[in-house]
C-alpha positions as CSV (number, residue, x, y, z in Angstrom):
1,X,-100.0,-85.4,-6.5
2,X,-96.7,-85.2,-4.7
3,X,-93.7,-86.4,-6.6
4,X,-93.7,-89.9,-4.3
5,X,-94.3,-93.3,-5.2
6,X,-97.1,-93.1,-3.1
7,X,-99.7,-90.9,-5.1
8,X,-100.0,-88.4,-1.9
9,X,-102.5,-85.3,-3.4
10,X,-99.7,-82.6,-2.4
11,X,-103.0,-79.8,-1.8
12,X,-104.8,-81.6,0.9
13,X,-103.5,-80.2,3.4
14,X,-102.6,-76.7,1.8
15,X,-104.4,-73.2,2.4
16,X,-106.1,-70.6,0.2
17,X,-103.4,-68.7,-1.9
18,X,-100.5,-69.0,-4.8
19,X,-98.1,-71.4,-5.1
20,X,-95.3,-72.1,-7.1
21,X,-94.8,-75.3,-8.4
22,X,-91.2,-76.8,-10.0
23,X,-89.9,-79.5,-11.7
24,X,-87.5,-81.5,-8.9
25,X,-84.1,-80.9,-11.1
26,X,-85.4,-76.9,-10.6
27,X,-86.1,-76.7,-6.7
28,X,-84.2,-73.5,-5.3
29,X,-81.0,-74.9,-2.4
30,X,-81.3,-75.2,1.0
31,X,-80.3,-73.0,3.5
32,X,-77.4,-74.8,5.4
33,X,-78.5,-74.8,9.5
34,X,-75.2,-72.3,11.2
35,X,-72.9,-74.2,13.3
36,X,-73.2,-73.4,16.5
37,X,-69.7,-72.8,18.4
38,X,-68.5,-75.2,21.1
39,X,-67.2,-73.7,24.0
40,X,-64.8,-75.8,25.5
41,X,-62.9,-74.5,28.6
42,X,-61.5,-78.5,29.8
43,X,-58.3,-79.9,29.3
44,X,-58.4,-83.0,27.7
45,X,-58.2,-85.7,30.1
46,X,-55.2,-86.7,32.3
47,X,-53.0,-90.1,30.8
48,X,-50.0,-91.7,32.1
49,X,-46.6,-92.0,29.6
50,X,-45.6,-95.6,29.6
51,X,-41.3,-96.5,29.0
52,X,-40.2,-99.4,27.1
53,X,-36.6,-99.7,26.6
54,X,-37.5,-103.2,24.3
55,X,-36.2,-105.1,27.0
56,X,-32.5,-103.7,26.8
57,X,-31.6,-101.0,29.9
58,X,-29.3,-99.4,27.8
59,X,-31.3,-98.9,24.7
60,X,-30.3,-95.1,23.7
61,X,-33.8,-94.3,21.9
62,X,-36.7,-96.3,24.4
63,X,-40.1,-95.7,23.1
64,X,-42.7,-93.9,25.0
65,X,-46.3,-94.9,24.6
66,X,-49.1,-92.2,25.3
67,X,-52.5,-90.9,24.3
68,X,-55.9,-89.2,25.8
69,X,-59.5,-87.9,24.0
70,X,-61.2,-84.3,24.3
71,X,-64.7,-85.3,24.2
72,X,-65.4,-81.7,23.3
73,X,-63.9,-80.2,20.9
74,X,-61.1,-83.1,20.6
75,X,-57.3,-83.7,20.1
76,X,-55.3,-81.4,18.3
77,X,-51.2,-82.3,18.9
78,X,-49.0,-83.4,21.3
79,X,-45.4,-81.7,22.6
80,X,-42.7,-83.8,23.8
81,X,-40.0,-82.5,25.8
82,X,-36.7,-83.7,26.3
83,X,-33.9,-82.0,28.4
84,X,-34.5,-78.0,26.7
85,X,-35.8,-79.6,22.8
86,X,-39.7,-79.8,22.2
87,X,-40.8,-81.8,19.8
88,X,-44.4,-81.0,18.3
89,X,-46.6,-84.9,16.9
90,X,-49.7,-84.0,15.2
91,X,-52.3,-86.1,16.4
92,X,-52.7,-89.6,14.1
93,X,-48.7,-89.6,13.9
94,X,-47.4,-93.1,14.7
95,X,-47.4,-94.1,18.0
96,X,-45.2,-95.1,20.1
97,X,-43.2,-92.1,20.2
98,X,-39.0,-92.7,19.9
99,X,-36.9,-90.8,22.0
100,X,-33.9,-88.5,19.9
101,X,-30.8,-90.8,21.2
102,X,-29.7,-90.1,24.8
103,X,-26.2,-90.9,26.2
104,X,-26.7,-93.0,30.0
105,X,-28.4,-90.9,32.4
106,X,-31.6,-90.1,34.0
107,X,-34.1,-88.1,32.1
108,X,-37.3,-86.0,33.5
109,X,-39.8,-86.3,29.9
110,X,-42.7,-84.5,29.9
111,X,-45.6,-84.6,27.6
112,X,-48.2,-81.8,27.1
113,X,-51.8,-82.9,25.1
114,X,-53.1,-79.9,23.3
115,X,-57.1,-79.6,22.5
116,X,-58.2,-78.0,19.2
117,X,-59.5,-75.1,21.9
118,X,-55.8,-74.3,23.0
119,X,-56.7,-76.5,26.3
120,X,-53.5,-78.5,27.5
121,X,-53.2,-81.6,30.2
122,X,-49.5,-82.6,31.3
123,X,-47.8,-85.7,32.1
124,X,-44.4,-87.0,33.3
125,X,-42.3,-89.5,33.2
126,X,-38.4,-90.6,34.7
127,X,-36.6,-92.3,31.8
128,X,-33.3,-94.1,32.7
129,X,-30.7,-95.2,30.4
130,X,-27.9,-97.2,31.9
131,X,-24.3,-97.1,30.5
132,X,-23.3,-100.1,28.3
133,X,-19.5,-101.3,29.2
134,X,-16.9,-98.6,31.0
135,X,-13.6,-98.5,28.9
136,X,-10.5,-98.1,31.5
137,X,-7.7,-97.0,30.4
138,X,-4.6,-98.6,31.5
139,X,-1.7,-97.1,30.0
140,X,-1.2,-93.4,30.5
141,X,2.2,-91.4,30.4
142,X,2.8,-89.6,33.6
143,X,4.9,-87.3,32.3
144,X,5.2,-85.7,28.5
145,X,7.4,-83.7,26.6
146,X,5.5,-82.9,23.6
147,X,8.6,-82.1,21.5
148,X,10.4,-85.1,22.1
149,X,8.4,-88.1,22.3
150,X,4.5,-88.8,21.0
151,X,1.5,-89.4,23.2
152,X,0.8,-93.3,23.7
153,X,-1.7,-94.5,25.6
154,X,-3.8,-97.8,25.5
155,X,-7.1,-99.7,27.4
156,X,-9.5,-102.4,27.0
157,X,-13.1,-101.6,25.7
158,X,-15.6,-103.4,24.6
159,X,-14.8,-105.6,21.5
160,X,-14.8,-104.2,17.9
161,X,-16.4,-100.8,19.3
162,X,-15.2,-97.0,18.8
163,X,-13.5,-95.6,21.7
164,X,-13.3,-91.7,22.2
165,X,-10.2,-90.6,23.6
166,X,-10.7,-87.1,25.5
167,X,-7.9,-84.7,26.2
168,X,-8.8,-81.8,28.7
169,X,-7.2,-78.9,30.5
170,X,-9.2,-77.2,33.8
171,X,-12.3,-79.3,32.1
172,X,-11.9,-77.6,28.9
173,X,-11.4,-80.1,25.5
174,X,-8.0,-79.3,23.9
175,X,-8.4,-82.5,21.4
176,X,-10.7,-85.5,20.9
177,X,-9.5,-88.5,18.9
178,X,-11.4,-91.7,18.0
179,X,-9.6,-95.4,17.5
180,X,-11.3,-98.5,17.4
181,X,-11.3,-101.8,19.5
182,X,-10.1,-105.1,18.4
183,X,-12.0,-108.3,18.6
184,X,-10.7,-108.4,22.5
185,X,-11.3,-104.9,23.7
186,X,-7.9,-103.8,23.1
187,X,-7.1,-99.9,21.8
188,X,-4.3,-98.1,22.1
189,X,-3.8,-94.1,21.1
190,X,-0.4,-92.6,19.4
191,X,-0.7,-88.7,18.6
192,X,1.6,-86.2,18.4
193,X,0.2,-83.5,20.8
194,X,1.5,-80.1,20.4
195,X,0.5,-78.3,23.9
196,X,1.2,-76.0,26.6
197,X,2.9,-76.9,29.4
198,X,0.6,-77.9,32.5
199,X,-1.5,-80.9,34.1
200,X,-3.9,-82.5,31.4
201,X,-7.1,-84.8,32.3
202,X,-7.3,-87.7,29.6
203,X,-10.4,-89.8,29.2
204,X,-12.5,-92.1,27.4
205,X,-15.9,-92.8,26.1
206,X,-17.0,-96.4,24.2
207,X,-19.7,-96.1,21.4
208,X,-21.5,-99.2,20.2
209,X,-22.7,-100.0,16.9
210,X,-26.2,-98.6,17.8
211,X,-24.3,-95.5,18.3
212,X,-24.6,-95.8,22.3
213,X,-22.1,-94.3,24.4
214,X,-20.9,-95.1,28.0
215,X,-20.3,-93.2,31.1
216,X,-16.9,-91.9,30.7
217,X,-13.9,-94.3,32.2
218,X,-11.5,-92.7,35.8
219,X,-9.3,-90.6,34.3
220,X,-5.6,-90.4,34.0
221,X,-3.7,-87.7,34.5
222,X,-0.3,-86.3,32.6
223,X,2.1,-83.8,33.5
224,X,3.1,-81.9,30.3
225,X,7.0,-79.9,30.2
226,X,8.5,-78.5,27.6
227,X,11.5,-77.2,27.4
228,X,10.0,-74.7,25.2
229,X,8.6,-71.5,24.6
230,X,5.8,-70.7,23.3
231,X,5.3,-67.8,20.6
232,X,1.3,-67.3,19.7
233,X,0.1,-70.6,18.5
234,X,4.1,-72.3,18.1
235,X,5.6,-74.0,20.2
236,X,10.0,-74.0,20.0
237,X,11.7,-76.0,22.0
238,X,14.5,-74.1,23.8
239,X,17.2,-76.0,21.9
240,X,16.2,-75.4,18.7
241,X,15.3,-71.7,20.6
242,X,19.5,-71.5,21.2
243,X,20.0,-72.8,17.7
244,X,18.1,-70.0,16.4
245,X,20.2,-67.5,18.7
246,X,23.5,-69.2,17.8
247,X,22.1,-68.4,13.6
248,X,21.4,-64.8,14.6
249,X,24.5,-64.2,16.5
250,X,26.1,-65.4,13.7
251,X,24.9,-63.5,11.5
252,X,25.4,-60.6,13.1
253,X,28.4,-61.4,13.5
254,X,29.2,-61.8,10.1
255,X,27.4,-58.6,9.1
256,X,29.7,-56.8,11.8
257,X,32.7,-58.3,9.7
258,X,31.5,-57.5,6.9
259,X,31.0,-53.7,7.3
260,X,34.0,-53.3,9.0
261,X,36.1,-55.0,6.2
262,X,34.1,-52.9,3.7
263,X,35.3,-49.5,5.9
264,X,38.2,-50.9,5.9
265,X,38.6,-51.5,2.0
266,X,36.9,-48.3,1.4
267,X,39.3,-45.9,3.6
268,X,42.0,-47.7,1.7
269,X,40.4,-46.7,-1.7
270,X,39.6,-43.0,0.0
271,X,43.7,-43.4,1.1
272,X,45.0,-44.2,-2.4
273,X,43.0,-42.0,-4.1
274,X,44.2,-39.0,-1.5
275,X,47.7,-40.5,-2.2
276,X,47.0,-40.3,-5.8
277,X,45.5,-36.9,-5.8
278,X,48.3,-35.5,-3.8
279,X,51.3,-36.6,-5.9
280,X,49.6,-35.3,-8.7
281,X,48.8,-32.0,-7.3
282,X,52.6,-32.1,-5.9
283,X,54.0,-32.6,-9.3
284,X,51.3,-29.6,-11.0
285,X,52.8,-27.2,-8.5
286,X,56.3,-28.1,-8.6
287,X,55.8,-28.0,-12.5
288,X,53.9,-24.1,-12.0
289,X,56.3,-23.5,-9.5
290,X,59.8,-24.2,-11.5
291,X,58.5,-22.4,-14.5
292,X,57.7,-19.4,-12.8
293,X,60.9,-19.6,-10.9
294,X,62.8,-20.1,-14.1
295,X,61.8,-16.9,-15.3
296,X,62.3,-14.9,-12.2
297,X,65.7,-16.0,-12.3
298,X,66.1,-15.1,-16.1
299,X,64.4,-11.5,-14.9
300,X,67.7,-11.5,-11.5
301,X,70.1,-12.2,-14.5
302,X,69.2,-9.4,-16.3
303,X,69.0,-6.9,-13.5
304,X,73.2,-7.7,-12.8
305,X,73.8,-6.9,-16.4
306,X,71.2,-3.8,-16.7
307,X,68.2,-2.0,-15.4
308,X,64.7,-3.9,-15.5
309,X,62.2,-2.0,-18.2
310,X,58.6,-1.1,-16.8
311,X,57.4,-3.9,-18.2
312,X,60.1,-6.5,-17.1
313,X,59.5,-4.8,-14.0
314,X,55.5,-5.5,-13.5
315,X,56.3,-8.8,-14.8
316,X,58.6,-9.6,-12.2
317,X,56.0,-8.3,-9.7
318,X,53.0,-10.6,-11.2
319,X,55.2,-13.2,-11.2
320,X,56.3,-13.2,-7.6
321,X,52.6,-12.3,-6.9
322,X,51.4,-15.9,-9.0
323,X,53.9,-17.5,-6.8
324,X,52.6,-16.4,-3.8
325,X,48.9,-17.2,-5.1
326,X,50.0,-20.5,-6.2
327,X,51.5,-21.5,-2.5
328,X,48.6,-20.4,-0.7
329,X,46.2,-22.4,-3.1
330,X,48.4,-25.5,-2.6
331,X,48.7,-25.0,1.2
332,X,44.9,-24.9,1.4
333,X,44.4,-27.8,-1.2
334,X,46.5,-30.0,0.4
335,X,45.1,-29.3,4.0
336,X,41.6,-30.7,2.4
337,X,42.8,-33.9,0.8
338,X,44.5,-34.3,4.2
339,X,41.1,-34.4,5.7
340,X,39.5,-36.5,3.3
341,X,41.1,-39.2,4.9
């Protein structure tokens, strides 16, 4: 019988031939039936994107509720774009869908639903953020100069919020600041700004405590001078520019006195020591000299009284000779210490 409550005889119904009977823990596995593909070619279907802002205009993050079915071969993930980001929600992922935080504007959302075949269906929407309070600024310097007196400039916001203080040139930023609001709006700015001279654009932004910002407020305008120059990234004003001159003259000044008062001390050393030099080198050759005339004279004496011997004689000669050599070494030495000086 078959292996049934039922008692069914398991060969009445079988042919002639062998068969192969097993115990049920024994039977061999069954051949799984193939999948057969699904070709899907359809988008899933078209859906709408519904805005809710949570009943506040200004909310920087309203929600956006969306969904749609592929019947198919069904949902596989959503992309959200926003201005140039996408951002990619697997397909169960919470719903609604926050917006990243957006500063007041309008903004064209759009919302692509992916199928699992690569099939896509798109859908728009126009989400509008309105600006919470305007800050105004209502004291702004007309004219600046940088080096003698600070930036000041104050405005009424909204209470206890951050105010961003903007500080541009031809719509490029030079310098941001933030300050906060008191419980009555009121803010007020004091920076030292180091700039070029020129015309500079300030603004300024609120933020909230839900990190919303506002449209920015009119702008003032200020006229920077300085009566400066600048040198790479410092700025000197021109008086402390003629105090550095004045230093510099001076100095040079006192360098010129100083090198001339040193030539001046030194040609009196070179003068003294020619001076020197020459008094002794008069005194050596009046000494040579005398001595050698002393003996010529003792060699005339001895001529009156008799005649000169060879050798008296060729003294006499080198001796007038020496005296000779000894004036024309002297002229010569003396014309050199002369030009020394």
């Amino acid at each position: 019988t078959a292996n049934d409550p039922w008692g069914t005889n398991a060969f009445s119904f079988s042919r002639e031939g062998i068969y192969s009977i097993f115990p049920p823990e024994k039977l061999p596995p069954e051949v799984p039936t193939p999948e057969v593909p699904i070709i899907d070619t359809e988008p899933p279907h078209s859906f709408e994107i519904t805005v809710d802002n949570e009943g506040d205009s200004t909310n920087p993050q309203p929600l956006l509720y969306f969904e749609t079915e592929d019947e198919l071969s069904g949902m596989s993930y959503y992309e959200v774009r926003v201005k140039e980001e996408i951002f990619r929600l697997e397909k169960g992922e919470t719903m609604p869908y926050r917006l990243p935080k957006l500063e007041p504007g309008a903004y064209d959302i759009s919302v692509k639903a992916f199928d699992r075949a690569g099939n896509f269906n798109e859908s728009g929407v126009e989400v509008k953020i309105e600006s919470i309070s305007i800050p105004q600024i209502t004291i702004c310097p007309p004219v600046l100069n940088p080096l003698e007196e600070l930036f000041y400039a104050e405005g009424i916001a909204l209470p206890n919020s951050k105010v961003i203080v903007f500080f541009e040139k031809e719509e490029k930023l030079i310098k941001e600041w933030d300050v906060n609001s008191d419980g009555e709006g009121n803010w007020f700015l004091v920076k030292e700004v180091l700039v070029k001279s020129g015309i500079y654009k300030i603004s300024v932004k609120t933020e909230d405590e839900r990190g919303t910002i506002s449209y920015p407020s009119e702008p003032c305008f200020v006229k920077v001078i300085l009566g400066a120059i600048a040198i790479g990234p410092w700025i000197m004003s021109y008086k402390t520019l003629i105090w550095v001159f004045v230093v510099i003259l001076i100095l040079i000044l006192a360098l010129i006195f100083y090198l001339i008062w040193r030539s001046r001390r030194t040609r009196k050393l070179i003068e003294k020591e020619t001076q020197d030099l020459k008094q002794k080198f008069y005194k050596e050759y009046n000494e040579f000299r005398a001595a050698i005339e002393r003996e010529l004279e003792a060699l005339r004496k001895a001529k009156t009284k008799r005649e000169l011997s060879e050798e008296e004689k060729e003294r006499e000669k080198n001796l007038l000779k020496e005296l000779s050599d000894v004036k024309e070494v002297f002229t010569r030495e003396l014309k050199d210490i002369e030009e020394i000086k």
